[in-house]
C-alpha positions as CSV (number, residue, x, y, z in Angstrom):
1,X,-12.1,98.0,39.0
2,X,-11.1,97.1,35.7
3,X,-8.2,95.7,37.0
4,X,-9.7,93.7,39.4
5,X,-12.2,92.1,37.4
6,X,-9.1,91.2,34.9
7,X,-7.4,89.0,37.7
8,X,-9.9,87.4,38.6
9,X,-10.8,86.1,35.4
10,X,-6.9,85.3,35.1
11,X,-7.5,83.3,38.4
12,X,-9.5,80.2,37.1
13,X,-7.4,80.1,33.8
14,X,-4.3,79.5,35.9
15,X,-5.8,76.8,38.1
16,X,-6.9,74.7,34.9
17,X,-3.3,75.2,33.6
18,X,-2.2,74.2,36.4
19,X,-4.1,71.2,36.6
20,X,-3.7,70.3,33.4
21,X,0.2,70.1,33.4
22,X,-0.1,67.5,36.7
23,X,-2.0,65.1,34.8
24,X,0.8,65.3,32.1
25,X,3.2,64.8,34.8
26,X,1.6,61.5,36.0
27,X,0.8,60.3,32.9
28,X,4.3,60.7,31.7
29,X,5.9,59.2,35.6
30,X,3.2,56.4,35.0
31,X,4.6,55.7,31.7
32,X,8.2,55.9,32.5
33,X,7.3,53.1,35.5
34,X,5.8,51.0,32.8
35,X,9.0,51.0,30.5
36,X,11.7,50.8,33.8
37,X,9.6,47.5,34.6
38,X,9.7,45.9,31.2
39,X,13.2,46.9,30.8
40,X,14.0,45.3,34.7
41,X,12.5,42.0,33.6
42,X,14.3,42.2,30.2
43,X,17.5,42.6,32.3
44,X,16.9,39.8,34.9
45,X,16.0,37.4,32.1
46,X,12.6,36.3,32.7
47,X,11.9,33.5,30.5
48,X,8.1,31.3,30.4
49,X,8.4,28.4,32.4
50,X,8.5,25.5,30.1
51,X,5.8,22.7,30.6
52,X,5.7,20.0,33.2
53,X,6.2,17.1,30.6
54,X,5.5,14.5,33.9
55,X,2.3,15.5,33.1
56,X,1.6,14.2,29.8
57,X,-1.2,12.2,29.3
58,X,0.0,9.9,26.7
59,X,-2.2,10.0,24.2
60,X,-0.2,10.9,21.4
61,X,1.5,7.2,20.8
62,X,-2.0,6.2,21.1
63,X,-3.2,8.2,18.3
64,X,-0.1,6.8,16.2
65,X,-1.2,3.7,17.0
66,X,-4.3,3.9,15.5
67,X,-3.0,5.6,12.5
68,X,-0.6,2.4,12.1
69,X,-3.5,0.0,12.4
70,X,-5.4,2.2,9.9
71,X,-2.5,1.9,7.6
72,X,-2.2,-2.1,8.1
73,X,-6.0,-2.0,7.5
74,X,-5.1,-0.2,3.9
75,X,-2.7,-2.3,2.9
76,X,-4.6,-5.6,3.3
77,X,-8.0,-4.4,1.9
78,X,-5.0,-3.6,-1.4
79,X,-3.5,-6.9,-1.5
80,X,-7.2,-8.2,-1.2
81,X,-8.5,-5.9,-4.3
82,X,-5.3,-6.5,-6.3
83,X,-5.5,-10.6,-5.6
84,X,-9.4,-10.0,-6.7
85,X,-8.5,-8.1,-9.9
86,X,-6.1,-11.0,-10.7
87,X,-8.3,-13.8,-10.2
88,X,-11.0,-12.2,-12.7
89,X,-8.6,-11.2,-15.0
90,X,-7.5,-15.1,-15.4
91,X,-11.2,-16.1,-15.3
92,X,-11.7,-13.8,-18.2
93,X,-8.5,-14.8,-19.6
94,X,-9.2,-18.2,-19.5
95,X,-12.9,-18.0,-21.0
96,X,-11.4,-17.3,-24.5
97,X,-10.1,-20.9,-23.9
98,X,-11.3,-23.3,-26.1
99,X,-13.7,-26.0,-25.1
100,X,-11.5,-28.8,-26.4
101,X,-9.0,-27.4,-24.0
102,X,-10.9,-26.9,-21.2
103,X,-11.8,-30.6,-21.3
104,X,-8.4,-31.8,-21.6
105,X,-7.7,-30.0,-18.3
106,X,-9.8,-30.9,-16.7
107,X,-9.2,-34.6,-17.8
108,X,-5.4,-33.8,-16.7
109,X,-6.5,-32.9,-12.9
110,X,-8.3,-35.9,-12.7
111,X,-5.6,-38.6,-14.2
112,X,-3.4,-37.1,-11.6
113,X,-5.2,-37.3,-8.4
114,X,-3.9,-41.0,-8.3
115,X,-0.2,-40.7,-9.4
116,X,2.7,-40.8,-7.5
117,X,5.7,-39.0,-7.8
118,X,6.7,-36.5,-11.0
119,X,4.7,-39.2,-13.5
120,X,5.9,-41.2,-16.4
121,X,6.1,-38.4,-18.9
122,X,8.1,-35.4,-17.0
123,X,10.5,-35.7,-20.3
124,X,8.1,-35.1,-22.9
125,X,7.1,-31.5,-21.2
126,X,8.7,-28.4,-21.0
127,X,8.0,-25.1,-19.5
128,X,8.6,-21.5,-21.3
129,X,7.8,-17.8,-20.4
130,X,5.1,-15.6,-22.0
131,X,5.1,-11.7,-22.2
132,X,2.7,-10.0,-19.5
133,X,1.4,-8.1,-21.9
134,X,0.1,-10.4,-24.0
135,X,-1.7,-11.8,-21.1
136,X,-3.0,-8.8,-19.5
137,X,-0.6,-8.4,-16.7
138,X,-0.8,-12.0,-15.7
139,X,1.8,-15.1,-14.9
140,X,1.2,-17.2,-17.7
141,X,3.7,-20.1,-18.7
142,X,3.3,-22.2,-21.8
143,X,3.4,-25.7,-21.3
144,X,5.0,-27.8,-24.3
145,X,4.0,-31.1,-24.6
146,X,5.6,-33.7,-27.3
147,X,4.7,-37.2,-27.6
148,X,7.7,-38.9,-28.0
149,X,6.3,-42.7,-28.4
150,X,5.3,-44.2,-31.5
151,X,2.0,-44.7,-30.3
152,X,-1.3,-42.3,-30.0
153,X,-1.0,-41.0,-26.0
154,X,-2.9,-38.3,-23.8
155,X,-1.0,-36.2,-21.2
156,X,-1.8,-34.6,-18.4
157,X,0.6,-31.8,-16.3
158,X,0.4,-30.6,-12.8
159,X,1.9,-27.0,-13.1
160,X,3.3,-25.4,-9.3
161,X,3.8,-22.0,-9.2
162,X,6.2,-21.4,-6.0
163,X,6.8,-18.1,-4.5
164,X,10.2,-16.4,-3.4
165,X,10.8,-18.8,-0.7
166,X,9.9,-21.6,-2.8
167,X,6.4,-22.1,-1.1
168,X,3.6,-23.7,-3.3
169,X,1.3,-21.1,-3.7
170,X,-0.7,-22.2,-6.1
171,X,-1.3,-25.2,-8.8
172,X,-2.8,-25.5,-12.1
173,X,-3.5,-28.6,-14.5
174,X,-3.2,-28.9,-18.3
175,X,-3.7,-31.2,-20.7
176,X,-3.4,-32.8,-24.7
177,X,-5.4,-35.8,-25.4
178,X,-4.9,-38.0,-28.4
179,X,-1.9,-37.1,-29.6
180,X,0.1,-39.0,-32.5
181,X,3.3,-39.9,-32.0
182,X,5.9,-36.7,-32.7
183,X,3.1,-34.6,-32.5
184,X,3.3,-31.3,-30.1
185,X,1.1,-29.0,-29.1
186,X,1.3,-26.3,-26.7
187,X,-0.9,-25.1,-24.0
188,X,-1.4,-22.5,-21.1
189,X,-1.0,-22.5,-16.8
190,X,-2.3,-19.1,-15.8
191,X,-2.0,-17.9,-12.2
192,X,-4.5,-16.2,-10.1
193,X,-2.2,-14.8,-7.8
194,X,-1.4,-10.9,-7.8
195,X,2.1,-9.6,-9.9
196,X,3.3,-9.3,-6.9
197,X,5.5,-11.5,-5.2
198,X,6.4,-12.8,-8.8
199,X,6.0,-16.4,-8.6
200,X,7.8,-19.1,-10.3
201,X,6.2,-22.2,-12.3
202,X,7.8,-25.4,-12.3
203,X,6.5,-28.9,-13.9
204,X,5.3,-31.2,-10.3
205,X,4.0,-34.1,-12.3
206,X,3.3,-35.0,-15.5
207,X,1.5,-38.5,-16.7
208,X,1.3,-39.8,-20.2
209,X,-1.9,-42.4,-20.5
């Protein structure tokens, strides 16, 4: 009896081992399948398929061509700042002017308005450099003026300033009033324009009167 009892307790165990070692036998076979199909498509050389580039929208030389407008759109509100900088650096420049001066070139623009040609005194004027930086960055050239008569004359100086190509860019007027013969005196043409294109002054016309 005690026998029989044993076995059949023995029974159930047997069926659960059992049981159990066919799930491990799957699992592994299910496994094994797994790994034989990644190594078959590792074999055959499977690659992604690449994309359709006909498909492309176009929108990328779009986008570059707004970032090229944007740049364009940088570089002129520069050049607009940097010729703004310049002009009130010559206003402030040229408020330390005397009044005297100021008058006398103003007098200068308006003796020349009616003169043909380089004027009647182009020999008793001459144009030299001044440092930048004693003019706070700006194009400043002095203007000498000598009165080479032996009589009491005014002068007044149109002053071009000509770029690269040798386009007139800008023009400035200078003056000396009442000077005695032999007498010389020296006075400044200070350009509004930015550093940049460096310009080049030249004597246009220059009337003694």
């Amino acid at each position: 009896m005690a026998d029989g009892v044993s076995e059949a307790k023995r029974q159930p165990q047997r069926q659960r081992t059992t049981a159990a070692l066919t799930g491990l036998v799957v699992v592994a076979f299910g496994a094994a399948s797994l790994v034989s199909c990644t190594n078959n498509n590792s074999k055959t050389g499977a690659t992604p398929t690449p994309p359709n580039t006909a498909s492309f929208s176009g929108t990328l030389p779009s986008a570059l061509a707004s970032l090229g407008e944007s740049a364009k759109a940088s570089a002129l509100a520069s050049a607009s700042a940097a010729a703004s900088s310049a002009s009130a650096a010559a206003s402030a420049f040229e408020a330390s002017v005397s009044a005297e001066t100021a008058r006398a070139n103003a007098a200068a623009e308006e003796q020349l308005k009616n003169v043909k040609g380089g004027g009647n005194a182009r020999s008793d004027v001459s144009l030299t450099g001044k440092p930048r930086s004693e003019t706070g960055g700006l194009l400043a050239v002095v203007v000498n003026i000598t009165n080479r008569t032996d009589k009491t004359a005014s002068y007044a100086v149109q002053v071009d300033f000509r770029d690269p190509d040798g386009k007139v860019v800008e023009t400035r007027f200078v003056g000396a009033q009442q000077l005695k013969p032999g007498e010389k005196i020296q006075t400044l043409a200070v350009s509004r324009k930015p550093p940049e294109p460096r310009l080049t002054g030249e004597i246009a016309k220059a009337q003694r009167y």
